[in-house]
Steps between C-alpha positions, in 0.01 A plus 500: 500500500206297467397119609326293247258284759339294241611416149526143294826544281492132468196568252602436140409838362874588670642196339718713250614787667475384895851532552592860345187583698578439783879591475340851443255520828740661749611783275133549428419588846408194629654285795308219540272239352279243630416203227186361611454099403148371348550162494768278608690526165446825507664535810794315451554703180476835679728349794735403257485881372547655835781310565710685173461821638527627913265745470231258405269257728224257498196407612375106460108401424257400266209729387205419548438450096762197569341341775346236308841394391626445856519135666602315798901601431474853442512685870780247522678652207393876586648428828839396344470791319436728749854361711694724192675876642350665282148400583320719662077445508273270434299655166330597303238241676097594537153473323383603167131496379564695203617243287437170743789367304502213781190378666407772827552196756798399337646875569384522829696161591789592365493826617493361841773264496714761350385760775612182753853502338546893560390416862734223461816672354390834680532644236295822354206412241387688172138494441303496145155600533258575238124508548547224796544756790222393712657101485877612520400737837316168605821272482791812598273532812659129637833628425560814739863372546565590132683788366408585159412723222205542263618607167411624199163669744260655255208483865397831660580664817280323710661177376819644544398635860358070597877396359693764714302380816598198439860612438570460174671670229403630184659530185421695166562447137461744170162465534468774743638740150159391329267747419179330669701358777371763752416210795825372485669831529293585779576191679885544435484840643316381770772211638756691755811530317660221728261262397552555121709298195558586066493210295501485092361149513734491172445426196124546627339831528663773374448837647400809299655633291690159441122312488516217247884427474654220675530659851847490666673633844562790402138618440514546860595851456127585354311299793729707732405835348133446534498372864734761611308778337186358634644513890659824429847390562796431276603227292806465679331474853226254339825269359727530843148378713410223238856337485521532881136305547593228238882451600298451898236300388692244273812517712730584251871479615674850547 
């Protein structure tokens, strides 16, 4: 059975079908599912969703492509958030230059005084990065209290090796099924098996040979496959270790 660390079933793309979906998850193999939030309505939507079904959690946070829309109330209402059961993490929170979607100062703040509510809440943190490693080491490095995991990592080993060392985890979507995707891979096989987490980062990322369709939970199954045949072990040892790290990191209730 497999553990769905990061997906966003509050997105609209799941609008018509969500619940039939989801009603469907544990007979397709998998036993768990994280809904990351993006924003603050985001969040409250996929709270609201992990509170219909037990196998289902949350984390609480606003991207950083959000961060411009955050003011003076909103740790105040992540915070309230964060107070619900079935909250688990403060995510998906971080810095991305790709897009600069909100201004790079803006991110940084924000990702701050969210990183001060984990340390606040001690509670674990889920960390976006993309092409703003060398800023998000800068600002993690004040936070060696913190628990957390980097998802969605696409960096290489060495990368991989600075996060370990720092005691992080790492988790790894469908992108590690794509043909050109050999760094990845070779980071993923890299991370000690203890240190490792499977995410579909639904409906975002589809792994082969599902690339292109909305992406779901139960894609799992194909990032499984890979990783497990590039460590030489089973699919069924790969899922027992995953759902063991996640259920320890997030804390999720026997």
């Amino acid at each position: 059975m497999f553990f769905d660390t990061h997906a966003h079933y509050d997105d609209e793309r799941f609008d018509e079908d969500r619940d039939l979906l989801l009603e469907s998850m544990q007979e397709s193999g998998v036993s768990l599912i994280l809904n990351a939030g993006s924003s603050i309505e985001n969040s409250r939507r996929g709270l609201q969703i992990a509170e219909k079904y037990p196998f289902m959690y949350a984390a609480i946070g606003v991207h950083p492509h959000d961060a411009k829309e955050m003011d003076g109330d909103s740790i105040n209402e992540l915070r309230e958030l964060l107070r619900a059961p079935k909250a688990l993490a403060v995510g998906e929170i971080g810095l991305d230059y790709h897009y600069n979607l909100s201004p790079v100062e803006v991110q940084k703040q924000r990702f701050r005084e969210q990183l001060e509510l984990a340390r606040e809440t001690k509670m674990p943190v889920i960390i976006h990065e993309r092409e703003a490693f060398a800023d998000v080491m800068e600002i993690i490095s004040d936070y060696h209290d913190l628990h957390g995991v980097f998802h969605c990592f696409s960096g290489d080993k060495h990368a991989a090796k600075r996060l370990l060392d720092m005691g992080w985890m790492l988790s790894f979507t469908g992108v590690v099924t794509f043909k050109k995707a050999t760094v990845a891979r070779e980071a993923a096989s890299f991370v000690p098996i203890d240190r490792l987490m499977l995410e579909t980062d639904a409906p975002y990322l589809s792994p082969e040979p599902r690339r292109g369709a909305r992406n779901d939970s139960r894609n799992l199954t194909y990032i499984a496959q890979r990783l497990a045949s590039e460590r030489g072990i089973s699919v069924e040892e790969l899922a027992d270790a995953t759902t063991r790290n996640g259920r320890d990191f997030f804390g999720v209730p026997d």
